[in-house]
Each structure stands twice: as structure tokens, then as C-alpha cells.
VMD Tcl script that builds the backbone (N, CA, C; Angstrom):
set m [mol new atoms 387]
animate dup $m
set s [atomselect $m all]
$s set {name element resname resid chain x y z} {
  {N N UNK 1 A 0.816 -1.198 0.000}
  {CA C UNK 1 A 0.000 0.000 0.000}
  {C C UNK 1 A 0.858 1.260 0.000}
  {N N UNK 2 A 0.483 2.165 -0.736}
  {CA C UNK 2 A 0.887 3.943 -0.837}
  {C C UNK 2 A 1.452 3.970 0.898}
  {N N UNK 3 A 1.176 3.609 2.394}
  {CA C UNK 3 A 1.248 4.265 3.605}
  {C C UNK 3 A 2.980 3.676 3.122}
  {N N UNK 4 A 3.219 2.570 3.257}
  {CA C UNK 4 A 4.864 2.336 3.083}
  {C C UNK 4 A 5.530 2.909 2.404}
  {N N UNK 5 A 5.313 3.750 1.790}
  {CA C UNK 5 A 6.215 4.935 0.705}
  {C C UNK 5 A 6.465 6.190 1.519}
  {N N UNK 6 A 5.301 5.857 2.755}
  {CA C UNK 6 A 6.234 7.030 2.914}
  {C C UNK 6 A 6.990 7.462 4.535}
  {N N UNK 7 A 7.386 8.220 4.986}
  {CA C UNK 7 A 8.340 8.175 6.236}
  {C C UNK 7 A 7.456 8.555 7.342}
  {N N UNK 8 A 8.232 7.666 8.341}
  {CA C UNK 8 A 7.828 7.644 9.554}
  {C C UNK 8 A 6.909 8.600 9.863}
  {N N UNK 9 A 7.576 10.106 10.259}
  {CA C UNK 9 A 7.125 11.283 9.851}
  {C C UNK 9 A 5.684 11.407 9.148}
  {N N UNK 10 A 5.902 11.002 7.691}
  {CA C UNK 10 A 4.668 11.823 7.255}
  {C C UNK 10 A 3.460 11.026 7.483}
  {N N UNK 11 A 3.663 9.231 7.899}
  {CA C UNK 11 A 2.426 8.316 7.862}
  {C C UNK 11 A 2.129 8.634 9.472}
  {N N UNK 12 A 2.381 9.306 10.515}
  {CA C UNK 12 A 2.013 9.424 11.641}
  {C C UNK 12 A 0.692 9.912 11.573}
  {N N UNK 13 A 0.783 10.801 11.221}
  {CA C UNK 13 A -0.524 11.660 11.011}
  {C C UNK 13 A -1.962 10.905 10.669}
  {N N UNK 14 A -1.508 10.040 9.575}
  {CA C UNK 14 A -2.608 9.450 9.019}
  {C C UNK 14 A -2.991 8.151 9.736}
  {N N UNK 15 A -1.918 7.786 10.334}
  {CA C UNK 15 A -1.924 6.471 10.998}
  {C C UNK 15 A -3.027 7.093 12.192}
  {N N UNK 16 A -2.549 7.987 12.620}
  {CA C UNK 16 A -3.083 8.718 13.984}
  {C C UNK 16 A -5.012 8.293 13.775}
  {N N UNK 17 A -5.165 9.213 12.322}
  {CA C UNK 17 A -6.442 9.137 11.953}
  {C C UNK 17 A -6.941 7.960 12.149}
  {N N UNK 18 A -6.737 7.024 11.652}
  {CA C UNK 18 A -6.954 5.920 11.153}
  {C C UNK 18 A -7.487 4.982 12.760}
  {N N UNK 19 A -6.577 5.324 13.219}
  {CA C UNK 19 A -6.451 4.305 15.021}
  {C C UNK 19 A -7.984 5.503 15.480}
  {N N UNK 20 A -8.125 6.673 15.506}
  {CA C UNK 20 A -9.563 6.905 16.194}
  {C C UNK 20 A -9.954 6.732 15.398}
  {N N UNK 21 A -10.208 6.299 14.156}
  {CA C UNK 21 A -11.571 5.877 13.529}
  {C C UNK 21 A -12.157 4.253 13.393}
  {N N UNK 22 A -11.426 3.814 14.218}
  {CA C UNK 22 A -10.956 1.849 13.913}
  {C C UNK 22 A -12.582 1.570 13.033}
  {N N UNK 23 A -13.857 2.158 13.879}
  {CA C UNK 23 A -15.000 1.281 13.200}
  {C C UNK 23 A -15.590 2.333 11.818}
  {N N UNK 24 A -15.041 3.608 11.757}
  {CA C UNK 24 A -15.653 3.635 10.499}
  {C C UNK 24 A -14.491 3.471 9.214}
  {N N UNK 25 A -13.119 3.238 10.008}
  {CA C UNK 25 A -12.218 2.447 8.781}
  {C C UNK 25 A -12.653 1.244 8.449}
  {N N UNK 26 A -13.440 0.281 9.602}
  {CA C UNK 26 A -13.494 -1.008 8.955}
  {C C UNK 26 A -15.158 -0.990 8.100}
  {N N UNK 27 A -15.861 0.048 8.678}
  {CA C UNK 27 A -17.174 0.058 7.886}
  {C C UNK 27 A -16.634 0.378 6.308}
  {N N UNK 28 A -16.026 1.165 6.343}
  {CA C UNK 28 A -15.594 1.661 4.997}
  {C C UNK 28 A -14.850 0.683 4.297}
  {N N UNK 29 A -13.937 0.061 4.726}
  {CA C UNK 29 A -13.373 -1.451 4.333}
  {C C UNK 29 A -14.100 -2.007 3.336}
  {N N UNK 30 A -15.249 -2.685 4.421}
  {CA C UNK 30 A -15.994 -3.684 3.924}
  {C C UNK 30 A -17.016 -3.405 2.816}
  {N N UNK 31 A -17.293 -2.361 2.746}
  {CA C UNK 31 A -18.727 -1.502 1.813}
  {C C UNK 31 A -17.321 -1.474 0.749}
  {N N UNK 32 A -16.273 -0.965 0.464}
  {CA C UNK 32 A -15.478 -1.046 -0.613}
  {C C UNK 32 A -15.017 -2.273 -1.026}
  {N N UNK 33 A -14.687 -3.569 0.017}
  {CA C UNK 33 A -14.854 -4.907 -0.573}
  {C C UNK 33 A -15.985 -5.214 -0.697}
  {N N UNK 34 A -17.213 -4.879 -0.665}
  {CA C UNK 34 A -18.353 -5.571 -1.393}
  {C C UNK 34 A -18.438 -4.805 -2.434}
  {N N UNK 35 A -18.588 -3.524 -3.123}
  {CA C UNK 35 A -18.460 -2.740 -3.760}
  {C C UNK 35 A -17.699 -3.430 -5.249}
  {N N UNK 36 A -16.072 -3.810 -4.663}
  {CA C UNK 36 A -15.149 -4.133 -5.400}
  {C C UNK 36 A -15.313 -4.983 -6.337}
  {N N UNK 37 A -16.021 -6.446 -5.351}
  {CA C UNK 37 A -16.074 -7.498 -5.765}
  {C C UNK 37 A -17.572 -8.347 -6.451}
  {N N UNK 38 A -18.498 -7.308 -6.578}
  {CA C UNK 38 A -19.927 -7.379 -6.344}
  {C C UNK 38 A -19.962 -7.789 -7.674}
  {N N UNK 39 A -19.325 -8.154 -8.498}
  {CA C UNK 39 A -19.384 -8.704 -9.728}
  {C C UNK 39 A -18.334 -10.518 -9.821}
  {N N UNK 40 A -18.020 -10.485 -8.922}
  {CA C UNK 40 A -17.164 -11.973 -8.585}
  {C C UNK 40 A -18.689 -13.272 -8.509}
  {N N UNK 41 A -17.481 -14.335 -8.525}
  {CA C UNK 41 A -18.584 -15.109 -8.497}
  {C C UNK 41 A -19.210 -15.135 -7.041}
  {N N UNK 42 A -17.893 -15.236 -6.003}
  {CA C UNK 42 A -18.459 -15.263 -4.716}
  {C C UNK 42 A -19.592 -13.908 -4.197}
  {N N UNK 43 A -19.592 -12.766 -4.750}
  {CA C UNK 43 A -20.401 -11.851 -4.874}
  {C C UNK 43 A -21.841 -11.887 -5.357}
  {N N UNK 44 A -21.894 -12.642 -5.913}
  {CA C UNK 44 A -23.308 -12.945 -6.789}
  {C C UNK 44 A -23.332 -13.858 -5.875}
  {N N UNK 45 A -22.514 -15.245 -5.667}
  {CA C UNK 45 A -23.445 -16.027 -4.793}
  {C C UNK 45 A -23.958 -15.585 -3.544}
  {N N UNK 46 A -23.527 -14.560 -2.933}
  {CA C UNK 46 A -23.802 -13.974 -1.479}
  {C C UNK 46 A -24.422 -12.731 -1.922}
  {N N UNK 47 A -24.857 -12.086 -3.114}
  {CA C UNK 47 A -25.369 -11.149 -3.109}
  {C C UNK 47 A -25.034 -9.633 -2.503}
  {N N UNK 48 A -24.222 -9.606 -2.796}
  {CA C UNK 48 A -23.535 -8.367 -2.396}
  {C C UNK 48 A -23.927 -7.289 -2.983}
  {N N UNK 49 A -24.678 -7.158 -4.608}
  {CA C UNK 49 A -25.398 -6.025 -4.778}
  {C C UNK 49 A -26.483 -5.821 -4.106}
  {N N UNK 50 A -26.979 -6.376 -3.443}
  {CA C UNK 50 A -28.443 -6.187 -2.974}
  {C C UNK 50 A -28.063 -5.628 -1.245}
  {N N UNK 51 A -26.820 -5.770 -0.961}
  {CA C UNK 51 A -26.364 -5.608 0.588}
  {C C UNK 51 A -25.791 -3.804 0.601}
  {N N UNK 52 A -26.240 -2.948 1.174}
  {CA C UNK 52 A -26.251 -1.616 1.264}
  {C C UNK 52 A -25.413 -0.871 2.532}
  {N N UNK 53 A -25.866 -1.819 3.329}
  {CA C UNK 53 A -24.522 -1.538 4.885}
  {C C UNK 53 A -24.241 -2.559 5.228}
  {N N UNK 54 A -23.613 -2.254 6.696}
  {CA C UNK 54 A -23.221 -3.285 7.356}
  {C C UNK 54 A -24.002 -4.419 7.691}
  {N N UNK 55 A -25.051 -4.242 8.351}
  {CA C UNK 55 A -26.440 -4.644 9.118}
  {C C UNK 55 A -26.741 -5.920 7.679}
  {N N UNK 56 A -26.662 -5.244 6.356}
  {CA C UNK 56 A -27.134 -6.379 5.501}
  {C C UNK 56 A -26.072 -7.403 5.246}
  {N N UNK 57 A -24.794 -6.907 5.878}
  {CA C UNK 57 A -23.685 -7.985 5.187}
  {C C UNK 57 A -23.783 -9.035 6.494}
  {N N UNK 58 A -23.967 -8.361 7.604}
  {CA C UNK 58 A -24.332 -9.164 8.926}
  {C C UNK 58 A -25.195 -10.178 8.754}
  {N N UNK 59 A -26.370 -9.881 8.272}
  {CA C UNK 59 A -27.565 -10.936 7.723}
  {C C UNK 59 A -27.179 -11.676 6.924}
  {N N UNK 60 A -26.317 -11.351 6.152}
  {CA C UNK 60 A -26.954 -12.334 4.784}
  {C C UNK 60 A -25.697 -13.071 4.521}
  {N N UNK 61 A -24.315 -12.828 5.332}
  {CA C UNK 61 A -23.039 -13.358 5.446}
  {C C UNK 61 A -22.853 -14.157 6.460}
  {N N UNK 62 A -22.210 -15.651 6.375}
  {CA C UNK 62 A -22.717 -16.385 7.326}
  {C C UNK 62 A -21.266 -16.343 8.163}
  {N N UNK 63 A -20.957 -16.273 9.579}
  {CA C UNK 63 A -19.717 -16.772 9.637}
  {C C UNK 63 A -19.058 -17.800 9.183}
  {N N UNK 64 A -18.053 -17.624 8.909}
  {CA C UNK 64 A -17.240 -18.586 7.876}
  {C C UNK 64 A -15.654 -19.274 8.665}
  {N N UNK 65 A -15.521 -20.250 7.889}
  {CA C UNK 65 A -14.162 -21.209 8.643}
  {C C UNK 65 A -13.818 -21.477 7.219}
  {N N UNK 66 A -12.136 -21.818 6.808}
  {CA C UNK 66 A -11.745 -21.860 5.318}
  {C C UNK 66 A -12.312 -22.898 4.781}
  {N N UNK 67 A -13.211 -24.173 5.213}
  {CA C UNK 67 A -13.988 -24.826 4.363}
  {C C UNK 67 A -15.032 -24.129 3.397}
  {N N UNK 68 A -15.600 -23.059 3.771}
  {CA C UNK 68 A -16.244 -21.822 3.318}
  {C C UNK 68 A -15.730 -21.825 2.080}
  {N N UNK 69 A -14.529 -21.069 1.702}
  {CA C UNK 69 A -13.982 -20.404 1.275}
  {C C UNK 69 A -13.039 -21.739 0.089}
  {N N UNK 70 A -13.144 -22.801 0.324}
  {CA C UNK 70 A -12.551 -24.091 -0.006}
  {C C UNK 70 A -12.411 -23.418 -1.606}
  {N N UNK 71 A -13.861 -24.068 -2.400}
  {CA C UNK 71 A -14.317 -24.196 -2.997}
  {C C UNK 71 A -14.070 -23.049 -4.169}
  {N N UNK 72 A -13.957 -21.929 -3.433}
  {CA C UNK 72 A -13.894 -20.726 -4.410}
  {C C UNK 72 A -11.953 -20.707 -4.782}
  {N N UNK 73 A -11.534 -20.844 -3.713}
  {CA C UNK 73 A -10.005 -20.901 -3.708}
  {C C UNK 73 A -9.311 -22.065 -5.046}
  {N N UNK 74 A -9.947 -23.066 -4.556}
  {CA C UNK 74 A -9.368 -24.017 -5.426}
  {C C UNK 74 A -9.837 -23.716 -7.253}
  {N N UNK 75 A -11.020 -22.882 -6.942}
  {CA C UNK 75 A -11.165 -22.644 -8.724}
  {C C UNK 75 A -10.248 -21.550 -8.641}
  {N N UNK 76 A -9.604 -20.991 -7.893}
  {CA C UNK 76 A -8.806 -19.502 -8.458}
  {C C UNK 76 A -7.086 -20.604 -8.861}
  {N N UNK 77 A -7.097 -21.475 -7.695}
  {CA C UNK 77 A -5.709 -22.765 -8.315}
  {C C UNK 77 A -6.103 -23.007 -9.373}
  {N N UNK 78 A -7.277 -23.686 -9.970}
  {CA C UNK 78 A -7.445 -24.169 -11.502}
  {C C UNK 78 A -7.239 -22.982 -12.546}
  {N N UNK 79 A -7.093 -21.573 -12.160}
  {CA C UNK 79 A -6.678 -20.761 -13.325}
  {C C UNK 79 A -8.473 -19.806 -13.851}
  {N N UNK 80 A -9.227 -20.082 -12.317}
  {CA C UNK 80 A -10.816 -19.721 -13.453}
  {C C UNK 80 A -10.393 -17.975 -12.558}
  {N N UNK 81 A -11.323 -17.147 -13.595}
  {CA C UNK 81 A -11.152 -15.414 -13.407}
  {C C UNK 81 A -12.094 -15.204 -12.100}
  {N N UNK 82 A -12.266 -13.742 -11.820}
  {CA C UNK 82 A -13.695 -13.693 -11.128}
  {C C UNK 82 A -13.855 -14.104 -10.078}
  {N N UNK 83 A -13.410 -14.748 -9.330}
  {CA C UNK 83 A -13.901 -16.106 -8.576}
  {C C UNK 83 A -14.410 -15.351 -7.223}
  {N N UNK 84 A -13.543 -14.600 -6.715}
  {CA C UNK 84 A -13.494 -14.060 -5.620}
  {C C UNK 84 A -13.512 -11.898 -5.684}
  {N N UNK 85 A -12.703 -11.845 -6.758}
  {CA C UNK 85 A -12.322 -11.075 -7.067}
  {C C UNK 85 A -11.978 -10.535 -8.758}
  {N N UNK 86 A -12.233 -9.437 -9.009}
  {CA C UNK 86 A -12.469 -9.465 -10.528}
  {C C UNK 86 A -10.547 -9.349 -10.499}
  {N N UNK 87 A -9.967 -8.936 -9.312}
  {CA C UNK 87 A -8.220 -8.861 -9.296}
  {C C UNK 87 A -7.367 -9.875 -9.545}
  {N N UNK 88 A -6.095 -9.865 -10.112}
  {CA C UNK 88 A -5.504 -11.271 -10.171}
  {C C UNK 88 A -4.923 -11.444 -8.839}
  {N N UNK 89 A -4.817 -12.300 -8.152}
  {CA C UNK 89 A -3.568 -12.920 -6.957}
  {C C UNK 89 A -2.706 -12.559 -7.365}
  {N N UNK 90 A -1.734 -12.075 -6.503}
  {CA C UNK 90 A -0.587 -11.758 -6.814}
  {C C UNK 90 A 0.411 -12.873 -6.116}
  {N N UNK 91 A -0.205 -13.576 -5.226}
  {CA C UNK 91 A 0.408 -15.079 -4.712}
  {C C UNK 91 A -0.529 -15.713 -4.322}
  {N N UNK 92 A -0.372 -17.207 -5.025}
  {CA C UNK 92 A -1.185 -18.618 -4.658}
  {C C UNK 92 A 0.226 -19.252 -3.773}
  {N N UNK 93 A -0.694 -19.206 -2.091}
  {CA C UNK 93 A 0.135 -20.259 -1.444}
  {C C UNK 93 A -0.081 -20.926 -0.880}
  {N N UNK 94 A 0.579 -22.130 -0.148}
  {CA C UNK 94 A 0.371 -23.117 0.597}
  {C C UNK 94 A 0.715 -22.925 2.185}
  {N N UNK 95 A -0.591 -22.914 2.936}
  {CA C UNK 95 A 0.202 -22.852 4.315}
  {C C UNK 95 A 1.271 -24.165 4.831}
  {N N UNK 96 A 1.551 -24.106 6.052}
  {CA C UNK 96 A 2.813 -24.402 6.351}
  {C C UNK 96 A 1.944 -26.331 7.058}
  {N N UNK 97 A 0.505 -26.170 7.422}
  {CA C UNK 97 A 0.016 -27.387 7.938}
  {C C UNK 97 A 0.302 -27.175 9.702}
  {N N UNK 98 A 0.933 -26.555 9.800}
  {CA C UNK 98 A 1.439 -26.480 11.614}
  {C C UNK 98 A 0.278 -26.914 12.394}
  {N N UNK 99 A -0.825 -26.194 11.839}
  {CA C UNK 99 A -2.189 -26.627 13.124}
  {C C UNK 99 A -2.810 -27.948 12.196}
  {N N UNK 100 A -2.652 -28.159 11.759}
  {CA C UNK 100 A -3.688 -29.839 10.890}
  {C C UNK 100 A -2.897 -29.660 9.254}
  {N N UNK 101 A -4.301 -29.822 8.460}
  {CA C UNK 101 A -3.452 -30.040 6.908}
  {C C UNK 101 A -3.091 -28.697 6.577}
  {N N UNK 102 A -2.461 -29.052 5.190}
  {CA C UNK 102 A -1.984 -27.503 4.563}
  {C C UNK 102 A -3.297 -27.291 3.720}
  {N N UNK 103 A -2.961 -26.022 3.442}
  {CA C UNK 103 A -4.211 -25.005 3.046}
  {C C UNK 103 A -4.020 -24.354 2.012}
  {N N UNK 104 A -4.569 -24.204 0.980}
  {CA C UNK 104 A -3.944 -22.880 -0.136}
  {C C UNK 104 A -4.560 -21.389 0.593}
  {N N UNK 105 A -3.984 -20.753 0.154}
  {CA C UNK 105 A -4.139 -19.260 0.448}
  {C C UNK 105 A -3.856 -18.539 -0.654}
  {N N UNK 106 A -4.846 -17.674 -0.697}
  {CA C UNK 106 A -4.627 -16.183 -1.818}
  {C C UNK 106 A -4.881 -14.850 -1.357}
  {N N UNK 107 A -3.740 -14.256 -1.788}
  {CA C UNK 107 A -3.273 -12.627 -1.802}
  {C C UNK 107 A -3.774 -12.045 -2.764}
  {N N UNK 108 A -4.490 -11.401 -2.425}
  {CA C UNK 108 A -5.054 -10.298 -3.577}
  {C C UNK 108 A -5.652 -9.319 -2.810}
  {N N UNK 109 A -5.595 -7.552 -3.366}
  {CA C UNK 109 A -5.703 -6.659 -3.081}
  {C C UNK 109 A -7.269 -6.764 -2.865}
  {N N UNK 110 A -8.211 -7.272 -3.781}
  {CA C UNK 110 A -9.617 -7.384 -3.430}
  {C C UNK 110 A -9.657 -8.314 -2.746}
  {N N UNK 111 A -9.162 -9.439 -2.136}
  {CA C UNK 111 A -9.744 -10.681 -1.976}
  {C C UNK 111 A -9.537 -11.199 -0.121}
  {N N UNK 112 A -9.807 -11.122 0.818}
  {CA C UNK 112 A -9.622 -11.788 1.794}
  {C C UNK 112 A -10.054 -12.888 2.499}
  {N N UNK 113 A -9.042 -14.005 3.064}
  {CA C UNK 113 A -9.537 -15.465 3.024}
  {C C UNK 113 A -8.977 -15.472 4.636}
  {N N UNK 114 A -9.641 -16.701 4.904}
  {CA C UNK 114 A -9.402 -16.717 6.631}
  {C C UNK 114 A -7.549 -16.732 7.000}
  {N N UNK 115 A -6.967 -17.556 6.495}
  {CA C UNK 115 A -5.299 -17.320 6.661}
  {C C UNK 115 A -4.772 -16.320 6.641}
  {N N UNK 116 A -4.845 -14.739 6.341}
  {CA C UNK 116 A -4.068 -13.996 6.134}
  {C C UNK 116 A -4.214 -12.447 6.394}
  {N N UNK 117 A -3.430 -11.984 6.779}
  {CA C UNK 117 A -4.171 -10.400 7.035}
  {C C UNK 117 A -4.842 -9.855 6.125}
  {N N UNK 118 A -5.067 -8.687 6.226}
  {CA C UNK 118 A -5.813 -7.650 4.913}
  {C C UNK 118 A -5.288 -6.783 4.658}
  {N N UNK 119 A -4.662 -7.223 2.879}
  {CA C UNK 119 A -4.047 -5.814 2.457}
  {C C UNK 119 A -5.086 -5.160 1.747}
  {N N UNK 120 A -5.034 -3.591 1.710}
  {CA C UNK 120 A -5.835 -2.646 1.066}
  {C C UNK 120 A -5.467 -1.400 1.008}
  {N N UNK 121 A -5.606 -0.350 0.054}
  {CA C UNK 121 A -4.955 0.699 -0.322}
  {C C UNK 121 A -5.602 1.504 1.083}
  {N N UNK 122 A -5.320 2.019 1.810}
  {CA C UNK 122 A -5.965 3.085 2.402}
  {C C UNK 122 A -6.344 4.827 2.322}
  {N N UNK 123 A -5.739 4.651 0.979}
  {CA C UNK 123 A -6.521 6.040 0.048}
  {C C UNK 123 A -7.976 5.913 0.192}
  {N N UNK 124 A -8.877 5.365 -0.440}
  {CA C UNK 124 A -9.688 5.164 -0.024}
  {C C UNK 124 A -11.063 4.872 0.635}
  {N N UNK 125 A -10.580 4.643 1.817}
  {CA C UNK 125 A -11.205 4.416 3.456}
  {C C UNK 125 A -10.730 6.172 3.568}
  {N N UNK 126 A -9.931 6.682 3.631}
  {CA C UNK 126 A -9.364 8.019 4.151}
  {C C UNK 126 A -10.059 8.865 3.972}
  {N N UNK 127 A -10.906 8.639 2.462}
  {CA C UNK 127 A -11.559 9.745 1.470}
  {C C UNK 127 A -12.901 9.725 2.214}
  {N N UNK 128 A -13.277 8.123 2.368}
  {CA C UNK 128 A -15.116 7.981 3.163}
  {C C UNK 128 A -14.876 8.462 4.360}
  {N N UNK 129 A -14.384 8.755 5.472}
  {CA C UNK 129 A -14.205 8.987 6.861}
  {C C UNK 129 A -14.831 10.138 6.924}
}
mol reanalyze $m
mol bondsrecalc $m
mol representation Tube
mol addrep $m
């Protein structure tokens, strides 16, 4: 993301912002990943155009464990578009198995799966606040 470009110094400020706003950075998050992806396949199957705030992604999004998420992952391994994200991965990987089996995992700027943090531009979230 753009915040690592730049110095200590100048990301304070914004960082600052960012830490008192924790819930309308993550409201804004999520309305821009449904937004993003509302044309993916996983988007259509969960309906994400029809979801307007939070309250509807609450309803209509079920909590999830990476069996969830199995299914869509392994078509993004077979090479299919869309799946999750209209974005390409920028890494297909394999977890390490430490807690049970290994797992694939995907990195993508639109895409977040239970293994991995969340990258996202925070331009933005900055602009909705």
C-alpha cells in the first residue's frame, strides 16, 4: 500500500487518523470490498449487490471457517477469473500445515480469506471517513 512509501514522519498523522476511527475504517473497508467485488462469483453467490450496509452484510453473510472459502479458492488454483475477485492474486500459497493439513491461500488486493491479514490501499477508506 501507498502508507509504506512514505516516512515515519509523514504516515504518523494518518496512521493517527486511522487508530480513532478503527469502526468507520473497517465500515468503509468492507462496503469497498463488497463494492469491489460485487461482480465476482463469490459476490453474486452472497449477493452483495443487494447488501447496502453493514447490518445487511451481517444478515446475509454467514460466519465462515476456510472450508467456506474451499471451494472458491481451489477454482482460483485451476486458473478460473472472477472467482473471488475481478483482481488477479498476486500469490497462490500453501500454508505451512502447523495446526492440521496444509491449506492454499490467496493474496489479492480485493480478496480476503481466513489465513491472512488484509491488504488494502488506504486512500480510499481516508476519502469515506
Amino acid at each position: 500500500p501507498w502508507i509504506y512509501t512514505l516516512s515515519l514522519h509523514d504516515a504518523l498523522p494518518i496512521l493517527f487518523i486511522l487508530f480513532r476511527n478503527v469502526a468507520a475504517v473497517q465500515k468503509a473497508f468492507l462496503l469497498d470490498l463488497m463494492k469491489r467485488n460485487v461482480g465476482s462469483r463469490y459476490g453474486q453467490d452472497y449477493h452483495f449487490s443487494e447488501m447496502c450496509d453493514v447490518t445487511d452484510f451481517q444478515r446475509r453473510q454467514p460466519l465462515t471457517k476456510y472450508t467456506h472459502y474451499e471451494p472458491y479458492i481451489d477454482a482460483i488454483y485451476k486458473g478460473d477469473k472472477n472467482v473471488m475477485s475481478p483482481e488477479q492474486p498476486y500469490v497462490l500459497a500453501m500454508t505451512s500445515g502447523t495446526s492440521g493439513k496444509s491449506r492454499h491461500d490467496v493474496y489479492s488486493v480485493g480478496v480476503i480469506t481466513p489465513n491472512h491479514s488484509i491488504h488494502n490501499d488506504f486512500a480510499s477508506l481516508l476519502s469515506s471517513i
